[in-house]
Backbone as CSV, one residue per row, in Angstrom:
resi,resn,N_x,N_y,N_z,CA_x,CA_y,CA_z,C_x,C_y,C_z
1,UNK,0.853,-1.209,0.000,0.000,0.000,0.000,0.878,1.244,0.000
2,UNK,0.385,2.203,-0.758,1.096,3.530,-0.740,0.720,4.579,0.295
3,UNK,1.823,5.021,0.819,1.674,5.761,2.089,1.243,7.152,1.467
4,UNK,0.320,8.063,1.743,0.147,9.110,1.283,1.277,10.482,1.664
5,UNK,1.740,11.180,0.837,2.386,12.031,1.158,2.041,13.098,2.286
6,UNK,2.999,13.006,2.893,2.807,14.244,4.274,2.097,15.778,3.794
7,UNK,2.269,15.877,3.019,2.085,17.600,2.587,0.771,17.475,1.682
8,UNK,0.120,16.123,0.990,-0.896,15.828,0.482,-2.222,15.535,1.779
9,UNK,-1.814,15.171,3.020,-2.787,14.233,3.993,-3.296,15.888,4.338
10,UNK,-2.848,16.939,4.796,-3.507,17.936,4.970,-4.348,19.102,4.264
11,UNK,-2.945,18.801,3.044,-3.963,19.974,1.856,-5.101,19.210,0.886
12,UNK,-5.290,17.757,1.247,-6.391,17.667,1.026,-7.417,17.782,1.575
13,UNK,-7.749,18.123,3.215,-8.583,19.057,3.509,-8.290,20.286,3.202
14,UNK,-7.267,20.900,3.205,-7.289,22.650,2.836,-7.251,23.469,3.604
15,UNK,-7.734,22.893,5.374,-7.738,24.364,5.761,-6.612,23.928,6.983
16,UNK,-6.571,22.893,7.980,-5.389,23.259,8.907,-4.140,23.625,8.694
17,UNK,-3.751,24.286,9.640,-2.058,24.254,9.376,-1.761,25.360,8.136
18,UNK,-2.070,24.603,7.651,-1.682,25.769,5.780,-2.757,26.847,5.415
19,UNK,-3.713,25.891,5.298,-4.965,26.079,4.126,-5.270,27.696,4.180
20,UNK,-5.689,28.433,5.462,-6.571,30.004,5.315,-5.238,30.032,6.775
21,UNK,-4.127,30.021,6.593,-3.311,30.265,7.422,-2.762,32.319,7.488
22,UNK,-3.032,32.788,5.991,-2.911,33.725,5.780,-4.109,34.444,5.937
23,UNK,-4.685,34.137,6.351,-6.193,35.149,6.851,-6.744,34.820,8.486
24,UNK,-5.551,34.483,9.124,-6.205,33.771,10.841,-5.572,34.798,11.354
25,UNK,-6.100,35.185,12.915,-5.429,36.078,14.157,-3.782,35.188,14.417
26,UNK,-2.694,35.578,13.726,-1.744,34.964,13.990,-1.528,34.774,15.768
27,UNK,-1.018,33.605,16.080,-0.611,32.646,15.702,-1.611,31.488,15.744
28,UNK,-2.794,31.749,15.437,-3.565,30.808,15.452,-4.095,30.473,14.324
29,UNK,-4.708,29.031,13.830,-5.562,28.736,12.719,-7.056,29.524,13.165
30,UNK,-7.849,29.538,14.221,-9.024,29.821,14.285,-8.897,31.330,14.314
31,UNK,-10.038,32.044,13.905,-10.131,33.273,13.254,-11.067,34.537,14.557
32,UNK,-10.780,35.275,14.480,-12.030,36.367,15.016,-12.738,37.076,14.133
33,UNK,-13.594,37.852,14.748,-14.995,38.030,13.839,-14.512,39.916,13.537
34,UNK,-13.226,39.896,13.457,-12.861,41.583,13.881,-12.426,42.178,12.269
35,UNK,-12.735,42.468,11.278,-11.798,42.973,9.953,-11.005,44.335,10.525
36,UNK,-10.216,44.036,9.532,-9.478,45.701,9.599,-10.089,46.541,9.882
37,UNK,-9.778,47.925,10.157,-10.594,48.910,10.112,-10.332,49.277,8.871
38,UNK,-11.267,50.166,8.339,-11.137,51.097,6.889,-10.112,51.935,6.748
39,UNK,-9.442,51.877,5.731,-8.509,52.427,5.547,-7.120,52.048,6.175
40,UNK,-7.117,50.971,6.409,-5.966,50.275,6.877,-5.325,49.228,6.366
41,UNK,-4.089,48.720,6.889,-3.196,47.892,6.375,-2.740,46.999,7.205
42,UNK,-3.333,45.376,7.099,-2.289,44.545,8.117,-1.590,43.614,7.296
43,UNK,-0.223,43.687,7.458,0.374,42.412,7.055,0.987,41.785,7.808
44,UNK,1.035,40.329,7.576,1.494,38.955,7.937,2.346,38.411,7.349
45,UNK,3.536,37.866,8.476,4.098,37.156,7.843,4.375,35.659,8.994
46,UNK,5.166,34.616,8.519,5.470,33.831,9.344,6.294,32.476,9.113
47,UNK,6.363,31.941,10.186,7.054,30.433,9.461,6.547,29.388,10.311
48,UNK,6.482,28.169,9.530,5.804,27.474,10.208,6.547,25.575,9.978
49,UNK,6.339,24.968,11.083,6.707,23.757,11.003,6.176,22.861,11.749
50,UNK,5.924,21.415,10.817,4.964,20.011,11.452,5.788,18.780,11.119
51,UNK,5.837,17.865,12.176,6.243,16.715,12.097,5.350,15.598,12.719
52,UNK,6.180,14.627,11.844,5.302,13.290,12.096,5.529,12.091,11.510
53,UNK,6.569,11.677,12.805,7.296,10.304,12.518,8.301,10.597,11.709
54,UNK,8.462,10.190,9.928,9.805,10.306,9.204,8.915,11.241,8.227
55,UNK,7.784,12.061,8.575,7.525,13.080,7.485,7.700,14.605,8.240
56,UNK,7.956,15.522,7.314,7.710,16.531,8.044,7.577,17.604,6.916
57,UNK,6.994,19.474,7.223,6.739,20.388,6.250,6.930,20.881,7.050
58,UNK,7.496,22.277,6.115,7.594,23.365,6.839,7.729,24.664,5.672
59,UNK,7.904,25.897,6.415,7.661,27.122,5.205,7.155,28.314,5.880
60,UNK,6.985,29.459,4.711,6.713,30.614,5.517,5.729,30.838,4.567
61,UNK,4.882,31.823,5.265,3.617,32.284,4.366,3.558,33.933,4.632
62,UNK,2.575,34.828,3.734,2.838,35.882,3.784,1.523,36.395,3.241
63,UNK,0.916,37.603,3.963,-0.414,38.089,3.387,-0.505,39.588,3.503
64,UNK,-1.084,40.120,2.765,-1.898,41.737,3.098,-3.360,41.890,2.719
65,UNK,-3.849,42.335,4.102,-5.084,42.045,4.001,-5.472,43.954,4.373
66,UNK,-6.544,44.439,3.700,-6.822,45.963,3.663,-8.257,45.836,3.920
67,UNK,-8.206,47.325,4.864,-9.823,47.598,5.124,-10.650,48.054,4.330
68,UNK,-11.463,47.773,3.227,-11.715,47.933,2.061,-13.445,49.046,2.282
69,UNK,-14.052,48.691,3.086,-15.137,49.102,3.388,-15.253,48.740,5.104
70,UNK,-16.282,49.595,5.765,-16.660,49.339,7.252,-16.786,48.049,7.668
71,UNK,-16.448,47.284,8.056,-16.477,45.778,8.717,-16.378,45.281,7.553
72,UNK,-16.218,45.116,6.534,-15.270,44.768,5.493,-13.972,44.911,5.060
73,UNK,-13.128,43.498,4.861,-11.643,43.533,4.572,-11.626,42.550,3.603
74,UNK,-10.506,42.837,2.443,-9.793,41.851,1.133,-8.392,41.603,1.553
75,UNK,-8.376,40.471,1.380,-6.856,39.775,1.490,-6.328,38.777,0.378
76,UNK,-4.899,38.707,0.451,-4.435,38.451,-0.427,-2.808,37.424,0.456
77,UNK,-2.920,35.964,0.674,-2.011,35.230,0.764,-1.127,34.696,-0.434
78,UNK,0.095,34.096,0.222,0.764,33.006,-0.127,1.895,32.799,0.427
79,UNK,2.584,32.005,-0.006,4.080,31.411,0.825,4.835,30.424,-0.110
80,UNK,5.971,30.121,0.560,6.688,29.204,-0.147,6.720,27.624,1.129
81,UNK,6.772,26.326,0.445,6.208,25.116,1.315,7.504,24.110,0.977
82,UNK,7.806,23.674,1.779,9.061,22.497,1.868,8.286,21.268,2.420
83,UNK,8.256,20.042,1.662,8.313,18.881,1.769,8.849,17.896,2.384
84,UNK,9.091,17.155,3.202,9.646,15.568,2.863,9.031,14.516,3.869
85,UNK,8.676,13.559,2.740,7.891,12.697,2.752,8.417,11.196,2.485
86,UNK,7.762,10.446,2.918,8.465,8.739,2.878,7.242,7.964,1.853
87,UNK,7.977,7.466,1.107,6.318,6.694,-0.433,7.009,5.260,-0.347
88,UNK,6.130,4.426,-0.640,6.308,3.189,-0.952,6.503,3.362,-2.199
89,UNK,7.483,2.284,-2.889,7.410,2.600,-4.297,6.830,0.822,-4.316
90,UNK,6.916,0.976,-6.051,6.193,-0.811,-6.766,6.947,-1.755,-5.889
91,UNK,8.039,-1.886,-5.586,8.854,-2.892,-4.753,8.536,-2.742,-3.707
92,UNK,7.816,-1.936,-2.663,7.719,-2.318,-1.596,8.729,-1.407,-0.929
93,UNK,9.961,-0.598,-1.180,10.535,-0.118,-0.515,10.088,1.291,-0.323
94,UNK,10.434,1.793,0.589,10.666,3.259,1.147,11.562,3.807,0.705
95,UNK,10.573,4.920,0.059,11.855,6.179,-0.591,11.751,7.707,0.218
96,UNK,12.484,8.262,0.410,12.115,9.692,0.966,12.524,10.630,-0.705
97,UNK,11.202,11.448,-0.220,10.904,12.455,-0.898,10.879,13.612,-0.422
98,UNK,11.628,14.973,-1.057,11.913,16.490,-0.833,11.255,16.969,-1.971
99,UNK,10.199,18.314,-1.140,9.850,18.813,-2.425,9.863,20.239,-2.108
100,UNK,9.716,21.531,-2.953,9.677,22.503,-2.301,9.394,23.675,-3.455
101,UNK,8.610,24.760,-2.996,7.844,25.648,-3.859,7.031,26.286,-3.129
102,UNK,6.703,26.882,-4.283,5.328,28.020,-3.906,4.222,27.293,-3.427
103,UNK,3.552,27.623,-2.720,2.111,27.419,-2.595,0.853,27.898,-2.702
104,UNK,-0.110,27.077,-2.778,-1.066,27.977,-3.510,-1.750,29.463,-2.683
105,UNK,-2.395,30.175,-3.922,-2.455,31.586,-3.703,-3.697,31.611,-2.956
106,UNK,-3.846,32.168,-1.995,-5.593,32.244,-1.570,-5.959,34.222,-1.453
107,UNK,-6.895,34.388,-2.120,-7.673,35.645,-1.569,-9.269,35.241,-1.188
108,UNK,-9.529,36.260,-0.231,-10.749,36.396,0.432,-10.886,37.291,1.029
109,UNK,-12.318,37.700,1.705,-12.781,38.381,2.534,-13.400,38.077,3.437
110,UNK,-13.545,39.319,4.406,-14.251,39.385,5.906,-15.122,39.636,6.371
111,UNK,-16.465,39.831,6.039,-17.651,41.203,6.368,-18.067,40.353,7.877
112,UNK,-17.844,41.408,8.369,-18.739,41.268,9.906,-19.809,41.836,10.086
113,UNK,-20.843,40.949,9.865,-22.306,41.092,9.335,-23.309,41.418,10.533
114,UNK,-22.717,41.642,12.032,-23.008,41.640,13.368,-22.642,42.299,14.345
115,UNK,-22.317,43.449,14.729,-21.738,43.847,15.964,-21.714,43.528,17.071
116,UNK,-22.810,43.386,17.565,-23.148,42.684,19.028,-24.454,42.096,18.991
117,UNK,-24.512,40.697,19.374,-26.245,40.406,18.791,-26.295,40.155,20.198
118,UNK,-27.397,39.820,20.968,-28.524,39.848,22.340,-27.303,38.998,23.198
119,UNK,-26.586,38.180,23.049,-25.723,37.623,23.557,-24.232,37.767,23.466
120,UNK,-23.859,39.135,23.282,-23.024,40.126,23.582,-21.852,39.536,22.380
121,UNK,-22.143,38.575,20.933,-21.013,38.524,20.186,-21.515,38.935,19.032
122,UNK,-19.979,39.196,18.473,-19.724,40.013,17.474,-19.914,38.654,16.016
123,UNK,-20.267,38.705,14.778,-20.389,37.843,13.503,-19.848,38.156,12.432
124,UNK,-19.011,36.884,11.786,-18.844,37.496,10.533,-18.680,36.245,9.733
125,UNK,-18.652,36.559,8.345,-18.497,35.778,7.390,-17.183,35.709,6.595
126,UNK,-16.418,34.731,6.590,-15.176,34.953,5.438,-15.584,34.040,4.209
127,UNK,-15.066,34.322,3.131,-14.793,33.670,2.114,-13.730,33.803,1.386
128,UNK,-13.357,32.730,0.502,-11.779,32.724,0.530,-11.729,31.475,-0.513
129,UNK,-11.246,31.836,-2.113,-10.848,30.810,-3.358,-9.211,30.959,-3.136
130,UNK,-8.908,29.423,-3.350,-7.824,29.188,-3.736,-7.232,29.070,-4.795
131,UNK,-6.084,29.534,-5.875,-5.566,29.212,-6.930,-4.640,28.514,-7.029
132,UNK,-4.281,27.153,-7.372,-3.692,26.374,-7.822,-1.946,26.543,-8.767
133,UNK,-1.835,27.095,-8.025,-0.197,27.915,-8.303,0.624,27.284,-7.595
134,UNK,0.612,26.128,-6.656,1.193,25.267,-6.194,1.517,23.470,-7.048
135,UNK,2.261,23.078,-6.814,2.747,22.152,-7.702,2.001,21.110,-7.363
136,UNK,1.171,20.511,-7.458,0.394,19.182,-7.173,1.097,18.312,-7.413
137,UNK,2.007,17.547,-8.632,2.905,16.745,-8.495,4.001,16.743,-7.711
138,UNK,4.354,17.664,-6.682,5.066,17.379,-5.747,4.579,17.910,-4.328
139,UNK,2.966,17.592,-4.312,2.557,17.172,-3.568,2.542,18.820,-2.280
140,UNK,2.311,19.778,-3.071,2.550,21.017,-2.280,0.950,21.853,-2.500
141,UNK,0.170,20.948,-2.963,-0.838,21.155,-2.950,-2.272,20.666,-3.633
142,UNK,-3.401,21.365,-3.724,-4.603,20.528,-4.430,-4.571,20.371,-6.085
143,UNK,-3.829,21.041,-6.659,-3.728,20.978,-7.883,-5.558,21.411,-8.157
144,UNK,-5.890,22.280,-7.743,-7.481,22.725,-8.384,-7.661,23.883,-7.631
145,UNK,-8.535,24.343,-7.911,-9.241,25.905,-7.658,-10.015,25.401,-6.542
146,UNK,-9.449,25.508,-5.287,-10.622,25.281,-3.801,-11.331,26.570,-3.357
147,UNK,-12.706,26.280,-2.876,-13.033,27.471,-1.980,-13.730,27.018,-0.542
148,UNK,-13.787,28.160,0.192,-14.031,28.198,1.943,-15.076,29.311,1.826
149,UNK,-15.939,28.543,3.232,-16.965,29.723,3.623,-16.644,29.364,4.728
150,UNK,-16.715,30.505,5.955,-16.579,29.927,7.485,-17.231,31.447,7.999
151,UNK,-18.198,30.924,8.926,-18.439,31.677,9.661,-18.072,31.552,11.374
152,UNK,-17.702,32.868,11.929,-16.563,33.239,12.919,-17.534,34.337,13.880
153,UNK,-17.329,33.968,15.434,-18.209,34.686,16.267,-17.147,34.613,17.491
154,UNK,-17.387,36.114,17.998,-16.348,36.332,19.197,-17.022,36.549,20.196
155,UNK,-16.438,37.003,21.458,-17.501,37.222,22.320,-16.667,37.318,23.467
156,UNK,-16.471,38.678,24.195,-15.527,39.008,25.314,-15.736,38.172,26.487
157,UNK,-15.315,37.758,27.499,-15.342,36.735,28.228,-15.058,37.763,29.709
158,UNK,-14.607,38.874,29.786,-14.032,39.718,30.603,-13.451,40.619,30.113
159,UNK,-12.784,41.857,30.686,-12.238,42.665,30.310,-10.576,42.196,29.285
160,UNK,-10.499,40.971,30.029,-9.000,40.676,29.272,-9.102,39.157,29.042
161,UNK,-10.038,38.817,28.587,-10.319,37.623,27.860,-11.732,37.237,26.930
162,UNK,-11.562,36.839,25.658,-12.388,36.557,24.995,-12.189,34.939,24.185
163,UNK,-13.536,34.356,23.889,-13.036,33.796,22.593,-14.055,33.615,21.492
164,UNK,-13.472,32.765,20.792,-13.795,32.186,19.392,-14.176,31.454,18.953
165,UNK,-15.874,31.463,17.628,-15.712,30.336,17.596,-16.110,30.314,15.731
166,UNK,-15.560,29.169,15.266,-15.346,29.114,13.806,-15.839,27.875,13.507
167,UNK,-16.881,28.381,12.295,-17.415,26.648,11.623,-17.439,26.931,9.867
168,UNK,-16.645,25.630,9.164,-16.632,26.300,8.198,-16.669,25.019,7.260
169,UNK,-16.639,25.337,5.758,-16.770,23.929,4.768,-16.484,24.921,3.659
170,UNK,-15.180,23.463,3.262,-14.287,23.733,1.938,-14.947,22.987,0.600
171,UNK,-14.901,23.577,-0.418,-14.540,22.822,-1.593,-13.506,22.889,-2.724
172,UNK,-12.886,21.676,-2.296,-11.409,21.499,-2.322,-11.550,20.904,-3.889
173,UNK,-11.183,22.040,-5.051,-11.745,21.245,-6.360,-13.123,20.169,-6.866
174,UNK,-13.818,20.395,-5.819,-15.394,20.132,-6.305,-16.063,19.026,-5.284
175,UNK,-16.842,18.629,-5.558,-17.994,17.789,-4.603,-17.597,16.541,-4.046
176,UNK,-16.670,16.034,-4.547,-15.695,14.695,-3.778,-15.099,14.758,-2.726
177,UNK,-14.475,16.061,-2.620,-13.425,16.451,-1.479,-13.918,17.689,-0.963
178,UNK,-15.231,17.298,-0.282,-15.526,18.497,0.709,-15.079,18.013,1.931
179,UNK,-14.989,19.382,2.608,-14.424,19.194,4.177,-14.912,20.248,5.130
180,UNK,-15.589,19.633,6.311,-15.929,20.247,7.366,-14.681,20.569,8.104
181,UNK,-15.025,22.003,8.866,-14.247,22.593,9.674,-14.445,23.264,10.823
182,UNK,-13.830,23.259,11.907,-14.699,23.963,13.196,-13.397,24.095,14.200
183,UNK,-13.949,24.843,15.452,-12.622,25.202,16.509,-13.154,26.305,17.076
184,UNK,-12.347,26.228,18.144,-12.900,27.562,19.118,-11.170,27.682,19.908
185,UNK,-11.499,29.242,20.311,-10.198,29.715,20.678,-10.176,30.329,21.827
186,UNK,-9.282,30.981,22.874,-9.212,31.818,23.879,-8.212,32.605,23.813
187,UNK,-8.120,33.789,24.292,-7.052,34.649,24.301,-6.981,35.468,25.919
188,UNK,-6.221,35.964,26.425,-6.285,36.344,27.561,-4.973,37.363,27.523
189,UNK,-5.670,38.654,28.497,-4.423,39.971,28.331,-3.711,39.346,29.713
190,UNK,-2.370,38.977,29.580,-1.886,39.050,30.322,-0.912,39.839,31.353
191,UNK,-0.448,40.837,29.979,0.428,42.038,30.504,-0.124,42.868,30.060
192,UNK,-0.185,44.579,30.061,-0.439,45.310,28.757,0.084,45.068,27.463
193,UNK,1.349,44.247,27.140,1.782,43.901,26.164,1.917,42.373,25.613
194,UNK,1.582,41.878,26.533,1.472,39.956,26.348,0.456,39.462,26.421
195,UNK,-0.225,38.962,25.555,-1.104,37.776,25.568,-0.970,36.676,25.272
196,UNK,-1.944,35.730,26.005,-1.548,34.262,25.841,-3.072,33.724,24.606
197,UNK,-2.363,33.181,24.093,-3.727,32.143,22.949,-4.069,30.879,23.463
198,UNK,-4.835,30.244,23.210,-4.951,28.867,23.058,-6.404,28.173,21.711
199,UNK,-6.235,27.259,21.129,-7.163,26.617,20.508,-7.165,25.401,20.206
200,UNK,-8.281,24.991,20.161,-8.626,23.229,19.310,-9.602,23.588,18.280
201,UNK,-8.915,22.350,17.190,-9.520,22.747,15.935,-9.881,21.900,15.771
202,UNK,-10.265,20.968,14.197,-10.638,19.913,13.951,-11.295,19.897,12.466
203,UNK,-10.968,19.058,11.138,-11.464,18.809,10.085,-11.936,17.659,10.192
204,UNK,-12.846,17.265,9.014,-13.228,16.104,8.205,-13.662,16.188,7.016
205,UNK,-13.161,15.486,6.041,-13.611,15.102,5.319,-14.928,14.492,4.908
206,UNK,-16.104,14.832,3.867,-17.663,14.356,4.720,-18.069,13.299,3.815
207,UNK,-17.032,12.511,3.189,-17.385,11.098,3.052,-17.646,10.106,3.789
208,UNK,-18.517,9.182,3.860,-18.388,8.234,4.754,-17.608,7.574,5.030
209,UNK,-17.504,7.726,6.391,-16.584,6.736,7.425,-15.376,7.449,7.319
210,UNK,-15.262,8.764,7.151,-13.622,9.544,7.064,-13.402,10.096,8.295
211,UNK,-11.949,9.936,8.879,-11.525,10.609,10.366,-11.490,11.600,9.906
212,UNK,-12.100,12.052,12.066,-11.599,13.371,12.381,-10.262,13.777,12.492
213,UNK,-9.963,14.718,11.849,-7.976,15.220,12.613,-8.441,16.385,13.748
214,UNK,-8.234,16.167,14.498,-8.041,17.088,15.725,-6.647,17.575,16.444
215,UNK,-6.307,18.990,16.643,-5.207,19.085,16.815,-5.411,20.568,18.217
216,UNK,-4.628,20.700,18.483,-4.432,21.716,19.528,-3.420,23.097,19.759
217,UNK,-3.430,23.956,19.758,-2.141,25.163,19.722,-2.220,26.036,21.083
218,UNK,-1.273,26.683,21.608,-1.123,27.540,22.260,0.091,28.288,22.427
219,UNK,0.213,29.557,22.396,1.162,30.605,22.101,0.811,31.519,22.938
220,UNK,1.869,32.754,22.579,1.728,34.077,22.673,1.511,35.288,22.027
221,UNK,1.415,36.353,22.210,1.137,37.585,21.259,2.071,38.783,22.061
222,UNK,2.984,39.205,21.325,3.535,40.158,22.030,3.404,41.363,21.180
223,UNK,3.381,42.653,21.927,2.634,44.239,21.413,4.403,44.889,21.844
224,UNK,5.588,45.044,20.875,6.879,45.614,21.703,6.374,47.167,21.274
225,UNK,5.727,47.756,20.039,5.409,49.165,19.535,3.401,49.023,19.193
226,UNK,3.406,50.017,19.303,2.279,50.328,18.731,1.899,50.057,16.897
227,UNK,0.722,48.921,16.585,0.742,48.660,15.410,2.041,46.880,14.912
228,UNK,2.732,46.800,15.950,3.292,45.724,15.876,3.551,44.780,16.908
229,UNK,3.054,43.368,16.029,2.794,42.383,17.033,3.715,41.049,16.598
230,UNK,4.284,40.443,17.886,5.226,39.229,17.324,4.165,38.252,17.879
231,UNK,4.244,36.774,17.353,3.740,36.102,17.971,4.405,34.569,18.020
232,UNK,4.071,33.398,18.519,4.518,32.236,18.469,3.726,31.070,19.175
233,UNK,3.722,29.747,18.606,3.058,29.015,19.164,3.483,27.794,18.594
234,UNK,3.015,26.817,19.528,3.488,24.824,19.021,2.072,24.288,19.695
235,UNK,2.070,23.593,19.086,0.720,22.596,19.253,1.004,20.810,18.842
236,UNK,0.078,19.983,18.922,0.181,18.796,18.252,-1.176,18.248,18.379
237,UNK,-1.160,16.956,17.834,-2.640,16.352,17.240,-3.763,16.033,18.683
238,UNK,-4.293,15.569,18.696,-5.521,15.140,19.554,-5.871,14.034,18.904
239,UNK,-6.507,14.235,17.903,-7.156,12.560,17.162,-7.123,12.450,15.743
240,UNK,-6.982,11.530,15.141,-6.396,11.101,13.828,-5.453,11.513,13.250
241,UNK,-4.880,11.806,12.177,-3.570,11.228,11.462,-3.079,13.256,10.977
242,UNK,-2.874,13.365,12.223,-2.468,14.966,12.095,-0.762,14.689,12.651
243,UNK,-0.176,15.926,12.321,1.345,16.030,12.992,1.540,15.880,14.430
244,UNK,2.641,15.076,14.749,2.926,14.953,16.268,3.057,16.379,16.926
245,UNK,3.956,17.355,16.008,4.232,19.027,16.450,4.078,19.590,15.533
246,UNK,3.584,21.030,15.619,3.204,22.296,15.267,4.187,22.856,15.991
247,UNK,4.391,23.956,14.943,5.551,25.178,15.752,5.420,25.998,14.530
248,UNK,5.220,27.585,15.103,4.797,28.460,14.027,4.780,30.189,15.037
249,UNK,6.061,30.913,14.189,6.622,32.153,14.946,6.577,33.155,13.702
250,UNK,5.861,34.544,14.172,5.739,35.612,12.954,5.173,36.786,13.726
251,UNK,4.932,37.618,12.793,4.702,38.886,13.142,3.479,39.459,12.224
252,UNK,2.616,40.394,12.789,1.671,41.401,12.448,2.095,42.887,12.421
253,UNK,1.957,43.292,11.006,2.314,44.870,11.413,0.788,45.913,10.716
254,UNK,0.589,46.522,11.615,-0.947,46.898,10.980,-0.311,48.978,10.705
255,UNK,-1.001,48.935,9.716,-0.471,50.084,9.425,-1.465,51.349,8.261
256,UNK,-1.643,51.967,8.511,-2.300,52.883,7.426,-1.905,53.774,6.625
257,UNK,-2.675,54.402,5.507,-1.989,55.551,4.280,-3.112,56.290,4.390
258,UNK,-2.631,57.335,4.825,-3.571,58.687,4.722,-4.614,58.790,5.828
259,UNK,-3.840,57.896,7.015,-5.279,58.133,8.219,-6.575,57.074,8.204
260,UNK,-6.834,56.688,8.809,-8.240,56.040,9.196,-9.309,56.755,8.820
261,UNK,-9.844,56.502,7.371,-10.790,56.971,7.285,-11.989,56.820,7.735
262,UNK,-13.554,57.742,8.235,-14.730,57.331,8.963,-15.625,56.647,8.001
């Protein structure tokens, strides 16, 4: 039997780890319900790394996402993705495989369709197509045009803690390879300048009889200037055939041209 490639077992769901990695509250996969403000500028960058057993990926990704309208934001990812992976070949033996490239391009948006509804959280909607600018024969991605809808709800918990919660479904090049998605998050002010994260996530695939991957993260967020944020975090699986470790360190710099407009 052929072992599936490490960098194929995830981007064929699409969204952990990689998939809308360029549109999440770094350092987390799960999202808040907050867009830019108008007239603003955040960019992302980061690097990221997963292992598991004799496979492992790793890479950096990079986005700018702008406040395009009032609780509306457009973004624009991508990154470059490193490979290596272990395949059975026709004989039966184990070969390791290195692969490495671009990955695919994702844009989307944010509208937060909710400010505060009767139960004090905030709503929004993302959507988000993928382009296929990643090499599918070496296994760095879907080789097809995927898209995501997820809707994302926050909700302050205290003055210095809130969280998150995200439910969402991909179509990962068309009706075969859809995938459910969901997770909830916490954040907590710990200093005026430190915060701590935490989340559990979880895909499936919604064929019958397909595992859950469940996985877990927790980090920090550090504020050293105004408008710039470092962050970092490691995580690992919970249930089914996800990476033993997550580890993923970057920065937010939010920034504007010509003022915050009303």
């Amino acid at each position: 039997m052929m072992r599936r490639p490490w960098g194929m077992r995830l981007l064929a769901a699409g969204v952990m780890v990689w998939g809308d990695a360029a549109f999440t509250g770094r350092p987390l996969t799960v999202d808040d319900a907050d867009p830019v403000d108008r007239g603003q500028f955040e960019f992302e960058a980061g690097a990221s790394y997963e292992r598991d057993a004799d496979n492992w990926e790793g890479g950096a990704t990079f986005a700018l996402t702008y406040g395009f309208l009032p609780r509306l934001e457009l973004g624009i990812g991508g990154g470059i993705v490193s490979v290596r992976s272990e395949e059975e070949n026709a004989a039966g033996t184990l070969q390791t495989r290195k692969e490495s490239g671009f990955g695919d391009l994702t844009v989307g948006l944010k509208w937060q369709v909710v400010e505060a509804c009767p139960l004090g959280a905030r709503h929004a909607l993302a959507l988000s197509v993928k382009a296929p600018t990643a090499d599918e024969d070496q296994g760095l991605g879907s080789g097809k045009t995927d898209a995501d809808v997820m809707w994302i709800a926050s909700r302050p918990l205290s003055d210095k803690a809130g969280v998150h919660l995200n439910v969402g479904h991909s179509w990962i090049g068309g009706p075969d390879a859809n995938v459910l998605h969901y997770g909830v998050a916490l954040d907590l002010q710990l200093t005026e300048t430190v915060q701590w994260v935490g989340e559990v996530f979880a895909e499936r695939e919604t064929f019958r009889g397909a595992d859950t991957v469940a996985q877990f993260s927790a980090g920090f967020r550090w504020n050293p200037s105004e408008g710039l944020t470092l962050d970092i975090a490691a995580g690992s699986k919970i249930h089914g055939d996800g990476p033993d470790i997550t580890v993923t360190a970057g920065l937010t710099w939010a920034f504007g041209v010509g003022g915050n407009r009303p």
